[in-house]
N, C-alpha and C positions, 0 to 999 in steps of 0.2 A: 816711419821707415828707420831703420836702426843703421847708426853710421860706423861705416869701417873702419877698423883702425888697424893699423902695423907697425908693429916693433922691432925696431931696430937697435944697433948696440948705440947705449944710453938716448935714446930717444922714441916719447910714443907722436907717430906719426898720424893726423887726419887728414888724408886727401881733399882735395879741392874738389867741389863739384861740374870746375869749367878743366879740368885738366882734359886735355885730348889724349895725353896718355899716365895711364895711372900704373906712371912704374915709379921704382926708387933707383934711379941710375946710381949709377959707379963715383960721379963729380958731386959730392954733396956742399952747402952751404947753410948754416943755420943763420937767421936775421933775428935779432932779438928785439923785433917791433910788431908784438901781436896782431897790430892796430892798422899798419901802415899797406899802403895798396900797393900792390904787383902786380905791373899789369903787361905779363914776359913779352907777348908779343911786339909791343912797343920797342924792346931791346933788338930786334933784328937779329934773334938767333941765328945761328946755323945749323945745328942739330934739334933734337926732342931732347924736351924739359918737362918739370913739371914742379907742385907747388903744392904743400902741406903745410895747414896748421901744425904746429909743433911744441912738444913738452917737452925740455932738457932732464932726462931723471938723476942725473946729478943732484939738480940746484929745483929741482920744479920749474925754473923758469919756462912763461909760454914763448914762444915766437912763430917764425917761420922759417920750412926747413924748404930751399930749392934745391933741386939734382937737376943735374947735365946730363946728358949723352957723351959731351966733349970740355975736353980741359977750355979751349979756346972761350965757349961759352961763357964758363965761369969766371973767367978772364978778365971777357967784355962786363957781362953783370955789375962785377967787383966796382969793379971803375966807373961805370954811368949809375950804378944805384945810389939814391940819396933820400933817406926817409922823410915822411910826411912832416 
């Protein structure tokens, strides 16, 4: 099965296969830890999110790119994420 991608400005996006919703909200975040587990529900959102592999096309860097629904969100995120 051939996987989706989406591009957006400077970045090629691969969705995740658990997203429950596979948008690319308005609140974006790029994490530059290819490697490192997200696992959103654990943060106790309060909106819809979601979670893509990600390619910086700047620099090629890979990571990971989270959108929000809500600024708040990204708020909380910022703050309790701490990589692997």
């Amino acid at each position: 099965m051939a996987t989706q991608t989406i591009t957006i400005d400077g970045y090629k996006l691969f969705p995740n296969p658990r997203n429950v919703h596979r948008v690319v909200f308005e609140h974006q975040l790029f994490v530059p830890y290819p490697y490192a587990l997200i696992d959103l529900p654990s943060f106790d959102l309060t909106g819809k999110y979601s979670l893509f592999a990600a390619c910086r096309l700047e620099d090629m860097k890979m990571g990971q790119m989270v959108t929000f629904e809500l600024p708040a969100d990204q708020e909380r995120f910022e703050r309790r994420f701490v990589p692997d």
